[in-house]
Residue frames relative to the residue before (quaternion, step in Angstrom):
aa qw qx qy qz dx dy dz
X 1.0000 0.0000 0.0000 0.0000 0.00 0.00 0.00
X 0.4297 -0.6868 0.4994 0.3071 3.22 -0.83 0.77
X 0.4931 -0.5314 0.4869 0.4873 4.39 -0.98 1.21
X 0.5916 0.6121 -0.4538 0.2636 3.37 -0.05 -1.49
X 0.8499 0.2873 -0.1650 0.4098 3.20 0.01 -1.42
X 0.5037 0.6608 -0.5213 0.1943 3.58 0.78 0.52
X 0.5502 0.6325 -0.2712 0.4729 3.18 1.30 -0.76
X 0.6090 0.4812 -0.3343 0.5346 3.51 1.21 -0.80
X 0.9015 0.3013 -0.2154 0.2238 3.02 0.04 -0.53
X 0.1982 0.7192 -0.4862 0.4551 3.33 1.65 0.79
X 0.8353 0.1404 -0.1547 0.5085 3.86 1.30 -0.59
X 0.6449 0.2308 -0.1791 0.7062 3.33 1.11 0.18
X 0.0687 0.6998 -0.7094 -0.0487 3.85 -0.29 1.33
X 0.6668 0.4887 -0.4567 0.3286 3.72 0.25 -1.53
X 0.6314 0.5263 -0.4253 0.3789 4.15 0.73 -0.47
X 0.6109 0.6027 -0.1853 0.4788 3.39 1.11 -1.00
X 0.7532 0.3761 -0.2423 0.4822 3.15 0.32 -1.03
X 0.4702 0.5339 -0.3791 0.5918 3.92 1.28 -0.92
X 0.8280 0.4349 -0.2983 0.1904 3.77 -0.18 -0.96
X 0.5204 0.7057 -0.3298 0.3498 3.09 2.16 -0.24
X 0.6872 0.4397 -0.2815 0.5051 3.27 1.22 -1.00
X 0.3043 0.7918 -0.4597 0.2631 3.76 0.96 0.53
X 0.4477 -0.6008 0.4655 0.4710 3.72 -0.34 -0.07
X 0.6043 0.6318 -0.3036 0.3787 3.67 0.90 -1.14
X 0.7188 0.4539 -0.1461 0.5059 3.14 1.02 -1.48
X 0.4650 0.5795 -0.2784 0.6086 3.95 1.48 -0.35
X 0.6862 0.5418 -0.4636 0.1436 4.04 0.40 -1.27
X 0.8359 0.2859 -0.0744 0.4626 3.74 0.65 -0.70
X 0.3126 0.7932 -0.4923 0.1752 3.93 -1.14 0.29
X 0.5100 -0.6409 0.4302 0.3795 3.61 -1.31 -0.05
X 0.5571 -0.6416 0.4278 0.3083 3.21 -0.81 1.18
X 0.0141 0.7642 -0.6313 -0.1313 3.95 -0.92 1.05
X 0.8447 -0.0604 -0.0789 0.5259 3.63 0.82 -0.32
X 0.3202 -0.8027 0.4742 0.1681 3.17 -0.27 0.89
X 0.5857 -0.6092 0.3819 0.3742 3.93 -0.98 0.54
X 0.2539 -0.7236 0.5745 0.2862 4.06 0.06 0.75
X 0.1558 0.6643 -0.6881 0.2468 3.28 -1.40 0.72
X 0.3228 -0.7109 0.6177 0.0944 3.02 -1.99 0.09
X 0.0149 -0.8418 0.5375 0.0478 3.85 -0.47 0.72
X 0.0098 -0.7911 0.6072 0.0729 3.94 -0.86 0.47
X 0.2244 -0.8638 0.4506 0.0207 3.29 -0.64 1.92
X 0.3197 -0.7967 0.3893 0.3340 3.72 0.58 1.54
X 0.5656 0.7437 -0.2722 0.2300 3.80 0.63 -0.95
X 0.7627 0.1105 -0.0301 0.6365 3.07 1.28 -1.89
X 0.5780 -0.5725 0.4434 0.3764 3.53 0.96 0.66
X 0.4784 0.6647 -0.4578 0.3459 3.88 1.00 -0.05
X 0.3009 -0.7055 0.6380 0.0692 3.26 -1.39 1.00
X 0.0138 -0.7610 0.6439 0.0786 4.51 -0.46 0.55
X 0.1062 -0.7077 0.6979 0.0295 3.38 -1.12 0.66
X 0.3872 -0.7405 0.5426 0.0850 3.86 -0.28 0.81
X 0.2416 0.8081 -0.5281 0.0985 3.94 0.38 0.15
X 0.3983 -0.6951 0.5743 0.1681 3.88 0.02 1.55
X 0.4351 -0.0743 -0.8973 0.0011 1.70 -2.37 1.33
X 0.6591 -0.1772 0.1251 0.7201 3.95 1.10 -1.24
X 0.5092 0.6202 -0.5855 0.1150 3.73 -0.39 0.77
X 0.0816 -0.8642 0.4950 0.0369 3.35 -0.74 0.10
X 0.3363 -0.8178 0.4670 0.0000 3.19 0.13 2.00
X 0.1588 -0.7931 0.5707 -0.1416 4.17 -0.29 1.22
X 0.1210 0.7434 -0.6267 0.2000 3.71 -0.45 1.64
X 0.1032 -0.7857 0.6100 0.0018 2.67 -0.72 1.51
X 0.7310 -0.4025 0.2961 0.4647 3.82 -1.41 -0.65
X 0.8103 0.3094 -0.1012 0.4873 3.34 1.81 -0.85
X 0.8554 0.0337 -0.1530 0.4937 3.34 1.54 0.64
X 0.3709 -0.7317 0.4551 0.3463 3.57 -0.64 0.04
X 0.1924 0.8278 -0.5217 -0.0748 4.08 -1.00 0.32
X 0.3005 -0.7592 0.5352 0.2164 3.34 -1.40 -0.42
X 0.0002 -0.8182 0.5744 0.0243 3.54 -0.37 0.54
X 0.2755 -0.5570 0.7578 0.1989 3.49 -1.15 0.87
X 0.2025 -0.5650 0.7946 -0.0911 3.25 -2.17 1.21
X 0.3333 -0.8757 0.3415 -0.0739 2.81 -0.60 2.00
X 0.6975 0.2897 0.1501 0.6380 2.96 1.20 -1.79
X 0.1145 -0.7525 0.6293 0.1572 3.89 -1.02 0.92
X 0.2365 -0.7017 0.6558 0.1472 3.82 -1.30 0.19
X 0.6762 0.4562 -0.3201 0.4819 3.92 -0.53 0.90
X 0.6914 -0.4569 0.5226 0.2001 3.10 -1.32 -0.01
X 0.0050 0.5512 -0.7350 -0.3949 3.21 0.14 -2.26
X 0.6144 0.5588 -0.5569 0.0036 3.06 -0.34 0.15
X 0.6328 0.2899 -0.2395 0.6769 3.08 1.81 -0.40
X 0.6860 -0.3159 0.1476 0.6386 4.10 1.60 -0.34
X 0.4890 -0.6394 0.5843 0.1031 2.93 -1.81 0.11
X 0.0571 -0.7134 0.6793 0.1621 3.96 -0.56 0.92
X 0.3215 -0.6744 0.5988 0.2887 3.41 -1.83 0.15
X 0.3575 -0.7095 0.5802 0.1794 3.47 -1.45 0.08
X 0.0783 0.7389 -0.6619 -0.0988 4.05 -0.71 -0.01
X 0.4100 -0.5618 0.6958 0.1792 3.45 -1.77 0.29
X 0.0994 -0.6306 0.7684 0.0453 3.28 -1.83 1.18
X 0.7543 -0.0631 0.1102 0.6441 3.41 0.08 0.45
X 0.7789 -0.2265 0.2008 0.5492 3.63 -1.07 -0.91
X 0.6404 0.5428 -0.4154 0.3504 3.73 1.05 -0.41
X 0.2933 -0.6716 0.6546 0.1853 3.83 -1.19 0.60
X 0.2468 0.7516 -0.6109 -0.0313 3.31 -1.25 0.36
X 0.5181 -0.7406 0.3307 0.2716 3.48 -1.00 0.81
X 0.4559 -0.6662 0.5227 0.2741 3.78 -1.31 0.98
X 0.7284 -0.5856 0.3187 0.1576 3.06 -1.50 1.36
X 0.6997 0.3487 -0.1419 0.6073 3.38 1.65 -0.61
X 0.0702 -0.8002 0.5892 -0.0868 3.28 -1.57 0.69
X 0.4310 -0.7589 0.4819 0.0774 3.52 -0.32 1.55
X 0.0507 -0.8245 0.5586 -0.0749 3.39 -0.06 1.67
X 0.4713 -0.7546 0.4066 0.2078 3.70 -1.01 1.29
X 0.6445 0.4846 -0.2875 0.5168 3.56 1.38 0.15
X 0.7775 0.1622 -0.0887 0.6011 3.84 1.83 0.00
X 0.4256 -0.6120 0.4123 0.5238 3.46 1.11 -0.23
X 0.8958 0.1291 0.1766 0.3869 3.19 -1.58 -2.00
X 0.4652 0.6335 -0.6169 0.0422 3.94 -0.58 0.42
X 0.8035 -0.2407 0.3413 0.4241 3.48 -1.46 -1.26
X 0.4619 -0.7476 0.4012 0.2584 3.47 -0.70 0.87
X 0.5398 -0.6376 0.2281 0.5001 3.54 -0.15 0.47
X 0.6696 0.4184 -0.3029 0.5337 3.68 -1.03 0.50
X 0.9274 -0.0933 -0.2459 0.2661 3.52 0.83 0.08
X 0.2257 -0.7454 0.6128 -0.1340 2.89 0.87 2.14
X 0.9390 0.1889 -0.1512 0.2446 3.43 -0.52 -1.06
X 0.2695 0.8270 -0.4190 0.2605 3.40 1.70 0.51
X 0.4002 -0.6697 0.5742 0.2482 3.63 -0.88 1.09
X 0.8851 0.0720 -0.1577 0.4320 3.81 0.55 -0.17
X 0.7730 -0.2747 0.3488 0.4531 4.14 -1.33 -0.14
X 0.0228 0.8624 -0.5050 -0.0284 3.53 0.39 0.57
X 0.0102 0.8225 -0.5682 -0.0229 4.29 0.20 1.08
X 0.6642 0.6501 -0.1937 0.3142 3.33 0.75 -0.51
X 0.3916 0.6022 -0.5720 0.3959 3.88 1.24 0.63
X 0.5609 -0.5144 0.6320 0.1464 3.14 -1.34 1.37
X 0.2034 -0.7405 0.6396 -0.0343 3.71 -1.26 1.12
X 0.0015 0.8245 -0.5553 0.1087 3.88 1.00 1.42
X 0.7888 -0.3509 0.2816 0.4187 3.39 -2.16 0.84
X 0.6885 0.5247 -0.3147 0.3894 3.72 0.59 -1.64
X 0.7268 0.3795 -0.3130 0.4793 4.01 0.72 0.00
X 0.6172 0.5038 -0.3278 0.5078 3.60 1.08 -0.33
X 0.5928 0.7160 -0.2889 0.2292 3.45 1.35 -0.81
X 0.7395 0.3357 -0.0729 0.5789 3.32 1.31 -0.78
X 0.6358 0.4929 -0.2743 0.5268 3.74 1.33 0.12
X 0.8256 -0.0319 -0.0279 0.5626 3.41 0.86 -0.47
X 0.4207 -0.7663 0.4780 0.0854 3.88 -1.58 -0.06
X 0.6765 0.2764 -0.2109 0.6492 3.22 -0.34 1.18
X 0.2681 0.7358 -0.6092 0.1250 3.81 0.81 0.22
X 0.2640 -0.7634 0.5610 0.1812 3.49 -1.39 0.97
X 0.2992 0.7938 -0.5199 0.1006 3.75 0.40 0.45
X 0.6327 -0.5830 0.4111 0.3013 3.24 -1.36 1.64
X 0.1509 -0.7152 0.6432 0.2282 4.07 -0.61 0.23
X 0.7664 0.2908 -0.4733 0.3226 2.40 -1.89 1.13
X 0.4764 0.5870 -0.3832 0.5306 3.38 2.14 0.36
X 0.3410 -0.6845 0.4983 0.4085 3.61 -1.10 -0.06
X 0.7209 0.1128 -0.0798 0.6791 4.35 1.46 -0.43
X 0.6664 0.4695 -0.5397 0.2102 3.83 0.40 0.29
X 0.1293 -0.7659 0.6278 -0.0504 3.22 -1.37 0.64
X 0.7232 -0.4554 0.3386 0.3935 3.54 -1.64 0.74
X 0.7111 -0.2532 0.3962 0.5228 3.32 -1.42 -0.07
X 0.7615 -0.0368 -0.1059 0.6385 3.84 -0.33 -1.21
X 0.4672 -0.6645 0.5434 0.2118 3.48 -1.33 1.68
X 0.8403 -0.0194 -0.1488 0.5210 3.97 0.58 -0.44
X 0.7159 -0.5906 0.3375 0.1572 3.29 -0.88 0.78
X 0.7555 -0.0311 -0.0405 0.6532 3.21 1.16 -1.34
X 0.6498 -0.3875 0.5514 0.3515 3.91 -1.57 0.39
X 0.9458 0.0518 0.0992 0.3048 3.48 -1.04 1.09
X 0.7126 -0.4993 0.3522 0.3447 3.54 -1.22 0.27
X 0.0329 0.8741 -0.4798 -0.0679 3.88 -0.08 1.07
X 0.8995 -0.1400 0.0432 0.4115 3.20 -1.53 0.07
X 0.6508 0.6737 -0.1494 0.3167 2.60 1.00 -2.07
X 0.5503 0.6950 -0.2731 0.3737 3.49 0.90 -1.60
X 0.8039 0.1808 -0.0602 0.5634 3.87 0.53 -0.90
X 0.8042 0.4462 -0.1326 0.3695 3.68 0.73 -1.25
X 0.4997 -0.3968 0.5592 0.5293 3.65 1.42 -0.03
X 0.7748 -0.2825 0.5335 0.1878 2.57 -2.97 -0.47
X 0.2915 -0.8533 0.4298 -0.0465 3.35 -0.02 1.50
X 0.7961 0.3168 -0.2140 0.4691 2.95 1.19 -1.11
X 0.5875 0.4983 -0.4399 0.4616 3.33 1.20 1.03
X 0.3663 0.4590 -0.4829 0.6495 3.80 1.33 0.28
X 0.7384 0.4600 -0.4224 0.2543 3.93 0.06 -0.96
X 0.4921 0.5550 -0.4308 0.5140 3.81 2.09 -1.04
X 0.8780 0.3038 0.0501 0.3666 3.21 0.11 -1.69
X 0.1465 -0.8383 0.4811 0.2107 3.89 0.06 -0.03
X 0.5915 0.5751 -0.4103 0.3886 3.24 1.73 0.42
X 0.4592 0.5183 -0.4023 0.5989 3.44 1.53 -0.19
X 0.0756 -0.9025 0.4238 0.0115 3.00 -0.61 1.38
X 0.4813 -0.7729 0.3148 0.2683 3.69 -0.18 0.74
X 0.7046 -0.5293 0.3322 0.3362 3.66 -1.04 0.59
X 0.0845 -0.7066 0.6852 0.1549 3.65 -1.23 0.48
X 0.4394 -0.6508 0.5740 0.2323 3.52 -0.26 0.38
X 0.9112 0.1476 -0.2254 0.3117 3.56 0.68 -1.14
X 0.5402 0.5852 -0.3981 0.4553 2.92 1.60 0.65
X 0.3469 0.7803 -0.3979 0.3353 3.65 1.55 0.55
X 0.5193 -0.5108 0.5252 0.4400 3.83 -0.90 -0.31
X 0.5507 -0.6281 0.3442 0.4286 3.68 -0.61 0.89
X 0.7503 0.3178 -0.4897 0.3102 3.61 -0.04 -0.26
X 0.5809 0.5642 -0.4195 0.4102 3.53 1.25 -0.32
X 0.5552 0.5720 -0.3413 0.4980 3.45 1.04 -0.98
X 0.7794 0.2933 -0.1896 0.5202 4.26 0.63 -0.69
X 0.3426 0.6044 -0.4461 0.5642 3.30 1.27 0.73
X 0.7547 0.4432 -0.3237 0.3596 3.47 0.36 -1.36
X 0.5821 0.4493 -0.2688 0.6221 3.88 1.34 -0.46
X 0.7560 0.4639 -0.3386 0.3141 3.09 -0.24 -1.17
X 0.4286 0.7118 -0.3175 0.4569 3.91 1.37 -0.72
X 0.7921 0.1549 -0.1429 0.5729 3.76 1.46 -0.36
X 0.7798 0.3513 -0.2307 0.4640 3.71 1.13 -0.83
X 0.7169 0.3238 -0.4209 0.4517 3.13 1.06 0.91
X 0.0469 0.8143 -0.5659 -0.1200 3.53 -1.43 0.63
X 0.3347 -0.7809 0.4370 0.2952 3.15 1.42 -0.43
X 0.6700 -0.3191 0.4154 0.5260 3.48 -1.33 -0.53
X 0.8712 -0.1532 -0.0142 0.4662 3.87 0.68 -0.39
X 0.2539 -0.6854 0.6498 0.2086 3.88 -0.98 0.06
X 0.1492 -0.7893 0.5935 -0.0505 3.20 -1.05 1.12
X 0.3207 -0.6682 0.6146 0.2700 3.97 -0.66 0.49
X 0.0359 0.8066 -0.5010 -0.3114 3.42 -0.83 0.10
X 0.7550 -0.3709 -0.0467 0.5387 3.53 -0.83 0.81
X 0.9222 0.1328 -0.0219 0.3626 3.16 -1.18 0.31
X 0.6606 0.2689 -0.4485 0.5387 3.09 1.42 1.13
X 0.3422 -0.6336 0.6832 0.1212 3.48 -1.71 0.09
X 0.4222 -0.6306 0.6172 0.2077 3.33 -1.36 1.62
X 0.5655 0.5367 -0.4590 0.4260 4.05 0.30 0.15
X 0.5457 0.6252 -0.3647 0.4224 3.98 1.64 -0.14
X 0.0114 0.9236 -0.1352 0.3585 2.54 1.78 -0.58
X 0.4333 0.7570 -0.3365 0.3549 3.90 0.48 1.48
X 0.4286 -0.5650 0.5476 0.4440 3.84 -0.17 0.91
X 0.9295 -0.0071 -0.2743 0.2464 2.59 -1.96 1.18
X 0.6079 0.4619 -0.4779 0.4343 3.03 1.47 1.39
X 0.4489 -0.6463 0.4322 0.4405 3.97 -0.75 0.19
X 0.5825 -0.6312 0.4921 0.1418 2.86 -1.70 0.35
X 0.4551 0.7149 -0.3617 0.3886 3.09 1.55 -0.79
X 0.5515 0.7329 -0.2011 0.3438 3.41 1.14 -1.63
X 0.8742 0.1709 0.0190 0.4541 3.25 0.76 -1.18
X 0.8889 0.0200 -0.1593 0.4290 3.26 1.51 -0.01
X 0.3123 -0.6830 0.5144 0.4141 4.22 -0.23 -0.12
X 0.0627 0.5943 -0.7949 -0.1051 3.68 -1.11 0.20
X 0.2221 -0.4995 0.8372 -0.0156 3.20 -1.96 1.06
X 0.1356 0.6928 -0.6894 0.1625 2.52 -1.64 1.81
X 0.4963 -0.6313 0.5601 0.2035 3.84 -1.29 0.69
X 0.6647 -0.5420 0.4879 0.1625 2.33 -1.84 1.53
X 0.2724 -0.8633 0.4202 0.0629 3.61 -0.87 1.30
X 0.0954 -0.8681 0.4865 0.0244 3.82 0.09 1.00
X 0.8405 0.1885 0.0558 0.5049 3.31 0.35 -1.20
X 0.7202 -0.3947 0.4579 0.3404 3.59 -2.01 0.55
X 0.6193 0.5944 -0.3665 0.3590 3.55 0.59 -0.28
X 0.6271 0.6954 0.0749 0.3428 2.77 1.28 -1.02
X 0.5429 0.6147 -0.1650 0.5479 3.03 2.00 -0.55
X 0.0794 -0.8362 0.5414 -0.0375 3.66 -1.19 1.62
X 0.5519 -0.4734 0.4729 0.4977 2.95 -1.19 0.82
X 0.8011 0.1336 -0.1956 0.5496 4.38 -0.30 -0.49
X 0.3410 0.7204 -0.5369 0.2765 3.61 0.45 1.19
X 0.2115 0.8320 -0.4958 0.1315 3.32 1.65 -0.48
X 0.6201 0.5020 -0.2434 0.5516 4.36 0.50 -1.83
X 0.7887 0.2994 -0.3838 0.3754 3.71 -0.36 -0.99
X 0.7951 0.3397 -0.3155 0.3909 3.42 0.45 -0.90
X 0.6512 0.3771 -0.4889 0.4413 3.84 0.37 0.10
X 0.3921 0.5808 -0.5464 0.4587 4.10 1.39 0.02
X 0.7697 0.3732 -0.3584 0.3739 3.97 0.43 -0.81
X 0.5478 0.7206 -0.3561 0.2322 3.82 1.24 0.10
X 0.6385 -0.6119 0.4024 0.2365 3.44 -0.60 0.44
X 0.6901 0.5172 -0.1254 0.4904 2.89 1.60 -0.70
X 0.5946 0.5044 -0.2539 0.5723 3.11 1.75 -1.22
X 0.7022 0.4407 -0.3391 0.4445 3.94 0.60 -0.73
X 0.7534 0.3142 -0.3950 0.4215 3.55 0.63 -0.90
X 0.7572 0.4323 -0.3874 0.2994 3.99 0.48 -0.53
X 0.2111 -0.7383 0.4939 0.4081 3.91 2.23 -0.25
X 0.9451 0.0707 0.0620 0.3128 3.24 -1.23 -1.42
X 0.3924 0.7621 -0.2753 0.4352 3.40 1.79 -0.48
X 0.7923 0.3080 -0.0187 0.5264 3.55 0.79 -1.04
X 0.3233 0.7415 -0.5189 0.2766 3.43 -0.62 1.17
X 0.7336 -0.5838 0.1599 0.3088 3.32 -1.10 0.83
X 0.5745 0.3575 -0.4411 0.5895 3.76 1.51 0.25
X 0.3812 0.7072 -0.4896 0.3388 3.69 0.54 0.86
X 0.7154 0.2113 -0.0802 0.6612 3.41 1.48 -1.08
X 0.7108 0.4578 -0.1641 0.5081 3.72 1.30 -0.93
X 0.0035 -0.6632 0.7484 0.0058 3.33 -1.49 1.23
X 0.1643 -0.8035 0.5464 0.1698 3.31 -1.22 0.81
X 0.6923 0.3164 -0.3654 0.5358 2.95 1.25 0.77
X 0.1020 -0.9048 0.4114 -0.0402 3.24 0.71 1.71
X 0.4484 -0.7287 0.4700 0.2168 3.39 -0.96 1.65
X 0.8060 -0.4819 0.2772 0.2032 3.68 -1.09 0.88
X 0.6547 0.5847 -0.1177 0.4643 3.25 1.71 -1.76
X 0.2563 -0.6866 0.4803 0.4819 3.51 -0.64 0.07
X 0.7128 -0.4803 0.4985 0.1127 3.15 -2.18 0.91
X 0.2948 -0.6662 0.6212 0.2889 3.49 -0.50 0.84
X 0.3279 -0.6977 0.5583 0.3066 4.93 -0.06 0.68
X 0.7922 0.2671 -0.3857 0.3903 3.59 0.46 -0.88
X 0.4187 0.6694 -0.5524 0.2670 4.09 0.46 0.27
X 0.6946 0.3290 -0.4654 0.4389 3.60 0.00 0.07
X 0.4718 0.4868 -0.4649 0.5694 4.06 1.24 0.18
X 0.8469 0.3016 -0.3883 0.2028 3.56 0.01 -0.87
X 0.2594 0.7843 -0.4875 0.2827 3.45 1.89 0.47
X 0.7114 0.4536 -0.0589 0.5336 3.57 1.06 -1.24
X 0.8493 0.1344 -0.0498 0.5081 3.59 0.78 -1.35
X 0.6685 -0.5614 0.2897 0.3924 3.52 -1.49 1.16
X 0.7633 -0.3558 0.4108 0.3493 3.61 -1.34 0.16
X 0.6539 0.4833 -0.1403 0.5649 3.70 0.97 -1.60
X 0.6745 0.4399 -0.3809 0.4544 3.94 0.38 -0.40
X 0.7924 0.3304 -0.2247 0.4610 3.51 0.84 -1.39
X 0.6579 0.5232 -0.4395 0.3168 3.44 0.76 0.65
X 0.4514 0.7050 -0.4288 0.3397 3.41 1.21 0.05
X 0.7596 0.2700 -0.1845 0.5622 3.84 1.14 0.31
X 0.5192 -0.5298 0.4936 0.4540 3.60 -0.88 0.33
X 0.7951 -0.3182 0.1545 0.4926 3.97 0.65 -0.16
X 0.7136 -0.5890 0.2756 0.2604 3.27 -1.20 2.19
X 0.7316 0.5945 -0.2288 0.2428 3.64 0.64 -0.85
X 0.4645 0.6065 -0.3334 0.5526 3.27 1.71 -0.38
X 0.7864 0.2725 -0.2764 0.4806 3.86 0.42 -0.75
X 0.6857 0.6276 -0.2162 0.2986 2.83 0.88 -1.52
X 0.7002 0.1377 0.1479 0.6847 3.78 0.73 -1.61
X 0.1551 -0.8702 0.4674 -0.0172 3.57 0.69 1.52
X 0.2577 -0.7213 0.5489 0.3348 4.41 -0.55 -0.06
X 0.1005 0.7643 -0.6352 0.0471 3.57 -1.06 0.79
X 0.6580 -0.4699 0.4918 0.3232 3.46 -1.05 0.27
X 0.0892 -0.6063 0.7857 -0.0836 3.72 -1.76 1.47
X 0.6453 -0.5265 0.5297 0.1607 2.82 -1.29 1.80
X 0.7841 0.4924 -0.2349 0.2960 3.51 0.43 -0.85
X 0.7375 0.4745 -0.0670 0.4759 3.20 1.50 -0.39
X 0.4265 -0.7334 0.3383 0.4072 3.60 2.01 0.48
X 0.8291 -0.2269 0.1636 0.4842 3.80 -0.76 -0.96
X 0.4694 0.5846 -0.5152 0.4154 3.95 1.06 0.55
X 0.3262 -0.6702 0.6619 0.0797 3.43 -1.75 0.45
X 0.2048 -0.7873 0.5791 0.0529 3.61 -0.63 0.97
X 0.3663 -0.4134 0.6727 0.4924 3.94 -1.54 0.20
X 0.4444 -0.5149 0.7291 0.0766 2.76 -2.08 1.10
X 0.1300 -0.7399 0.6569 0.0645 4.04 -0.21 0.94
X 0.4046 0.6392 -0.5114 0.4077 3.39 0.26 1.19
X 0.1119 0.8533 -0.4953 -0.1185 3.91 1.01 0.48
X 0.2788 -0.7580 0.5573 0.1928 3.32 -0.72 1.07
């Protein structure tokens, strides 16, 4: 269970308890058993052997090793990356258990000629996977003994300062959908967007950074003008529903707690009900559910052997 959300849920269990099985709530944690397998990377001639609880045994042409993998990043629902500690520094393992193939190469180093241990694990990657992250500043990957405090994406993340509604129940906590629209697409967008780049602008920092505040405020992201399946990012989620028909003709009407609940209810979900808000009864029945044609999955370079919805509704 995530700490955060204990306090929360002393008044609000059925939400809590719904939000555990969430991906968000799923994104970060300590490895307890890791999926056993076997991977052979043709490039660096490297051989992985997976051997549960978290080790991972690495033969190469010029040596033999083991590394324990401490920390996971992801869900699973689309995969899992892994983390280890050198001292206080974290850095991320070349391989990554995808839920659509198992065991392969983390992204970025498919095409590596050798064992690559040495990617640096900075704030900007911990930021959206876990909460409470404890990293030393002025480092680029070191961090306390335990690097984040809590598992995953907590209250906090969308609702503000929880554990000050929990002292005081007059300090009242954030709704996202009861915000003005750009604040309300702030509260998402704070993870599903990066664009070609993120900029501070003077004398702020995107880590200020609070529900029911804007981003603009604190930073610029430059991004490209989106045409084609290629084109599709793992944090592309904003550009591609900006090119939708839907997104231009309904403006502020449409937005990512339109189709998304992060605190999903137990029952099954009727998929085409957040279409028939907009479209007749007779259109949204001509498929078992609008998203399969409509907001098709394809593959992002950026993300190794997973497939994402494409939030582009054609």
């Amino acid at each position: 269970m995530i700490l955060l959300a204990l306090a929360c849920a002393t008044c609000h269990p059925a939400i809590v308890a719904a939000y555990e099985h969430s991906p968000m709530a799923r994104s970060s944690g300590p490895v307890t058993s890791l999926p056993a397998g076997s991977y052979r990377h043709t490039p660096s001639r490297t051989a992985y052997s997976i051997e549960p609880p978290d080790r991972v045994k690495i033969r190469t042409p010029l040596q033999n090793a083991t590394q324990k993998l401490e920390y996971f990043l992801g869900s699973g629902a689309h995969g899992r990356s892994y983390l280890f500690r050198r001292g206080d520094k974290l850095f991320q393992a070349p391989i990554t258990h995808y839920a659509q193939r198992g065991w392969g190469m983390s992204p970025g180093y498919e095409a590596d000629d050798h064992s690559d241990w040495t990617r640096p694990v900075g704030r900007d990657c911990l930021w959206c996977h876990a909460s409470s992250t404890r990293m030393i500043y002025g480092t680029a990957n070191q961090y306390a003994d335990q690097p984040f405090r809590e598992n995953g994406i907590t209250c906090d993340r969308c609702h503000g300062d929880t554990r000050a509604h929990a002292k005081d129940p007059a300090e009242r906590p954030v709704n996202p959908a009861k915000l003005p629209s750009a604040a309300r697409n702030d509260t998402c967008r704070q993870c599903h967007l990066l664009g070609l780049s993120r900029a501070d602008k003077p004398g702020r920092s995107f880590y200020a950074y609070r529900p029911g505040g804007l981003l603009d405020e604190l930073v610029t992201y430059q991004t490209a003008p989106q045409q084609k399946q290629s084109d599709l990012k793992v944090t592309g989620h904003f550009e591609r529903l900006a090119m939708s028909k839907c997104q231009i003709a309904s403006g502020d009407k449409l937005w990512c707690g339109t189709c998304h609940n992060p605190h999903p209810s137990t029952g099954k979900a009727d998929p085409n009900q957040p279409c028939r808000t907009c479209h007749s009864a007779k259109q949204s029945h001509r498929g078992p559910d609008c998203q399969s044609c409509h907001m098709p999955k394809a593959p992002t370079p950026e993300a190794g052997h997973s497939i994402f919805t494409d939030h582009w509704i054609r």
